[in-house]
GUSE-6710 format. One record per residue: residue in three letters; x, y, z of N, C-alpha, C in turn. Coordinates in steps of 0.1 Angstrom, whole numbers, plus 5000, padded with zeros to 4 digits. Layout:
! residues N
ALAXYZXYZXYZ/...
***
This chain:
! residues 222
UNK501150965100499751005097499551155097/UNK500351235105500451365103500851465094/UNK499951545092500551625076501651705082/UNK502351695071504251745074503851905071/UNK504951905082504552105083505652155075/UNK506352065066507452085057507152045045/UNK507452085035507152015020507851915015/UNK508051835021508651735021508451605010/UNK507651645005507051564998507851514983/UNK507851394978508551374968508651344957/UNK508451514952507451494938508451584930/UNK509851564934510751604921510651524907/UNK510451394907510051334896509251434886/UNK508651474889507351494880508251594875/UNK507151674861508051774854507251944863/UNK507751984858507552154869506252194866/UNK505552154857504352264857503552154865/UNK503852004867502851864876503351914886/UNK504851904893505051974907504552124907/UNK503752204900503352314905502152284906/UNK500952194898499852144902499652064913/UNK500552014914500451894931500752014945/UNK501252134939502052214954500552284959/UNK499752354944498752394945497552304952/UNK497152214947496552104955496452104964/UNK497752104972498052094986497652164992/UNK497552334984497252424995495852524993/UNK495452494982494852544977493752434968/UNK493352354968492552254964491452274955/UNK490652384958489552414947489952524938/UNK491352554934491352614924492352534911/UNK491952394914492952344908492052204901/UNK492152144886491352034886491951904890/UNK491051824900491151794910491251594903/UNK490451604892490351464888491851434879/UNK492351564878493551564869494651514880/UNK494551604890495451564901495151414902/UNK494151374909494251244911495051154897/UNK494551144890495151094877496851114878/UNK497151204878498551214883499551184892/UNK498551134906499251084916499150884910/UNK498050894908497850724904498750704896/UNK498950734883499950724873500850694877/UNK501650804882503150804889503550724897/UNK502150654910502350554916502550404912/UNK501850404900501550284895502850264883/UNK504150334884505350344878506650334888/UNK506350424899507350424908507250394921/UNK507950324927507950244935507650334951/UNK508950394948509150494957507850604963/UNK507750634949506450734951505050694950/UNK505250554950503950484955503350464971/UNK504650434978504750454992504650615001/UNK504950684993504450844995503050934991/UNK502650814984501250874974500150894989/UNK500050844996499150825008498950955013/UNK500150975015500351145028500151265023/UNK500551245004500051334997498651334995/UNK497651224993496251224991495551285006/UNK496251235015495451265029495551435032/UNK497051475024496751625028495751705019/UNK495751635009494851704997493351705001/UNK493151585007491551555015490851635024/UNK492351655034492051745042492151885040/UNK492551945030492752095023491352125016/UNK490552005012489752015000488552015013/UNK488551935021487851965035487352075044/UNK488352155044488452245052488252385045/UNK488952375029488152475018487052495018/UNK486252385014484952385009483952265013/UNK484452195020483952085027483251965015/UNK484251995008483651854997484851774994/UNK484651644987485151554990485451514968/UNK485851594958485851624947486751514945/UNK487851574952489251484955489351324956/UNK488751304966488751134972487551044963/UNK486651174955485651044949486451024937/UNK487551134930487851044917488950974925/UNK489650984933491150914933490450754940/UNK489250764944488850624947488050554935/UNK487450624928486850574913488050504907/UNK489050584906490650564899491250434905/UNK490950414915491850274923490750194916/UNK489650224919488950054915488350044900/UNK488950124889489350114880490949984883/UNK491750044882493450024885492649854894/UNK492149864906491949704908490949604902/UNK490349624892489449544884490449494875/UNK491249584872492549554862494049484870/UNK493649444876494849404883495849254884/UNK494649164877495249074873496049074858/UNK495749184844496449234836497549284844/UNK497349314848498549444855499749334857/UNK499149274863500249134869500749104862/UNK499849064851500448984840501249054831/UNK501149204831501749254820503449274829/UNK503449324841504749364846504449344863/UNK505149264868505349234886505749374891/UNK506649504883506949604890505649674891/UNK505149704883503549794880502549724890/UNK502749564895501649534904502149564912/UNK502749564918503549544929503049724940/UNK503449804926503249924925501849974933/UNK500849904926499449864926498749874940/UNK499849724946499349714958499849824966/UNK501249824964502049894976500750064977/UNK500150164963499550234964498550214977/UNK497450094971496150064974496450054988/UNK497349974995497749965005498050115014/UNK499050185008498950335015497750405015/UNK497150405004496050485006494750425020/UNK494550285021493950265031494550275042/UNK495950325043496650375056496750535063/UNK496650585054496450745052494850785054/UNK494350735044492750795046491550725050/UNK491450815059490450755073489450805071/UNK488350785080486450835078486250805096/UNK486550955105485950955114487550865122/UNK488850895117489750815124489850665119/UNK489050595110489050475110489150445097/UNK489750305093490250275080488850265071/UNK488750295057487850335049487250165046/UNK485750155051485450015049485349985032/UNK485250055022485450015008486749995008/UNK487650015013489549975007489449855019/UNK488349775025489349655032489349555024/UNK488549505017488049395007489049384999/UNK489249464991490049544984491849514983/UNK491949564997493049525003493849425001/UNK492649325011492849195015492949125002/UNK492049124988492349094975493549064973/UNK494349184975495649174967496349114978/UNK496149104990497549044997497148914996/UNK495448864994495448704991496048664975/UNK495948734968497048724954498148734957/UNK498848764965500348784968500648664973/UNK499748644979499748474988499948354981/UNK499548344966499248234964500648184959/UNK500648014951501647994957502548044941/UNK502048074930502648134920503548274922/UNK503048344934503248504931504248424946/UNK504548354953505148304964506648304960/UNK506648244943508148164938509048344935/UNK507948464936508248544933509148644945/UNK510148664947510648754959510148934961/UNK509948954945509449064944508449114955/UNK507448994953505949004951506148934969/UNK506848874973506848794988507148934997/UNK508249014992508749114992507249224999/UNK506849264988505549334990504249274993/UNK504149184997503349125005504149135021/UNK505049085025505449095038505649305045/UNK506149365036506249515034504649595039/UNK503449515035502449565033501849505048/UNK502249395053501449365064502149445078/UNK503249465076504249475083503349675087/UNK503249715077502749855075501349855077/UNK500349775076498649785078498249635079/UNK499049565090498249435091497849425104/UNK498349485113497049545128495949615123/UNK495949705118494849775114493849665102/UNK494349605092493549525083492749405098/UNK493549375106493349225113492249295121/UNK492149415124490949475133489849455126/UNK490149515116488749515106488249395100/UNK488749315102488149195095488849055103/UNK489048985112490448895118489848745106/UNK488948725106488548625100489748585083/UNK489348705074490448695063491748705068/UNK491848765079493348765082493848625089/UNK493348575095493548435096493448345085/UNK492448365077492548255063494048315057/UNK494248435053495448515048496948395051/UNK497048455069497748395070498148175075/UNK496648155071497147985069497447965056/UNK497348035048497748055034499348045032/UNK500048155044501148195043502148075046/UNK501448045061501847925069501847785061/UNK500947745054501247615040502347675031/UNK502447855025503547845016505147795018/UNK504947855037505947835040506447675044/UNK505447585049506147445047505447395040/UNK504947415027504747305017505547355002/UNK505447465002505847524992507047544984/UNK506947444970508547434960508847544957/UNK510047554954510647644947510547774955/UNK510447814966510347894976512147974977/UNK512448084975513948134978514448134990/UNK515548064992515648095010515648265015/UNK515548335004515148535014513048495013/UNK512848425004511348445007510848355018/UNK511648225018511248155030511348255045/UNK512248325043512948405060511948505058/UNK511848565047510648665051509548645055/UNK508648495047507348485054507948395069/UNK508848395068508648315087508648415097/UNK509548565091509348685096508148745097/UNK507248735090506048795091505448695100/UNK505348575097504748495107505048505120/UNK505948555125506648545139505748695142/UNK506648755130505048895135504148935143/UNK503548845132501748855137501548755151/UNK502348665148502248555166502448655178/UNK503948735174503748805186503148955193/UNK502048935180500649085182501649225174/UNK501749165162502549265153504049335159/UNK504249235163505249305165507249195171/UNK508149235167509449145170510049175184/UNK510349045186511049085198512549135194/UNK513349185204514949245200515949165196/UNK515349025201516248935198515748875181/UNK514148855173514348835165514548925158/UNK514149055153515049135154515949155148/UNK517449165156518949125153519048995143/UNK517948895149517948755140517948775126/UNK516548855119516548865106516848955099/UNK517149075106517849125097519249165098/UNK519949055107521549015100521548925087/UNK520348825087520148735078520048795065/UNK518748905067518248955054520249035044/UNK520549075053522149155054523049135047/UNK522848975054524148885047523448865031/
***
């Protein structure tokens, strides 16, 4: 959650004059257009996997730079306009490519993990959230490893914090998971072990004991 006192950030992808817009951004926030930036990080995330899981720590430092500049918030209203664009569209998204959704969530997901209001998760990204991980649930996107994949990835990363904010959907969530897992055809045996892993999870208050642990991921290994 901490902004890196190093530039660590991983935005060699991009071409040099986008990594000189994003470095600027960072440090310098109101001399740079800001809806462009956003647009830039969304793009990129909603392509690459990698840099979808990093897109968070980059928005939160930009938040906080554009904060402490000028105390406005230029930044977070388009890159939040921009997600719920990107999630109205999200069942296209699906449909068109499982990497690009997947992308989607994994973003929407970071960014409700990164950017806070007052320390606490942003009450417009829980609904939201929970949207996509109850799509990941069902039992079509289930037959999918990809998609079990990034559903288990995502709870594993913001499913204490989601279960605070709401325990109600997180309980329907997971009886959802719990029928995929013993009713559910065509299920892979890596997607079966992962939702039992996640199940065992959340039973024992987010978190594995050492022993399961060693269990699943010799399993996942082999």
């Amino acid at each position: 959650m901490e902004t890196s006192s190093k530039e660590e950030y991983k935005i060699q992808s991009f071409d040099l004059e986008t990594q000189k817009l994003l470095k600027t951004a960072l440090k310098d926030p109101g001399s740079v257009d800001l809806e462009k930036v956003s647009n830039v990080i969304v793009d990129q995330s909603l392509k690459d996997q990698i840099f979808s899981r990093e897109a968070g720590r980059i928005c939160y430092t930009i938040v906080q730079a554009e904060a402490k500049q000028t105390n406005g918030n230029v930044f977070r209203r388009n890159l939040l306009n921009r997600l719920q664009q990107e999630f109205k569209a999200r069942e296209e998204t699906r449909q068109r490519s499982t990497q690009d959704w997947v992308c989607l969530v994994s973003f929407i997901c970071n960014i409700f993990d990164y950017l806070k209001v007052n320390n606490m998760p942003m009450m417009a990204l829980v609904h939201p959230v929970y949207d996509c991980l109850f799509r990941l649930a069902q039992s079509d996107a289930l037959k999918n490893e990809e998609e079990v994949d990034c559903l288990v990835l995502q709870l594993h990363r913001i499913g204490d914090q989601l279960e605070k904010m709401n325990l109600q959907l997180m309980d329907e969530l997971f009886n959802l998971l719990r029928d995929g897992f013993l009713l559910q055809e065509e299920l892979s045996s890596m997607g079966r072990l992962l939702l039992l892993e996640i199940l065992e999870f959340r039973a024992g208050g987010w978190t594995l004991s050492e022993t399961a642990q060693n269990y699943y991921y010799s399993e996942v290994a082999d």
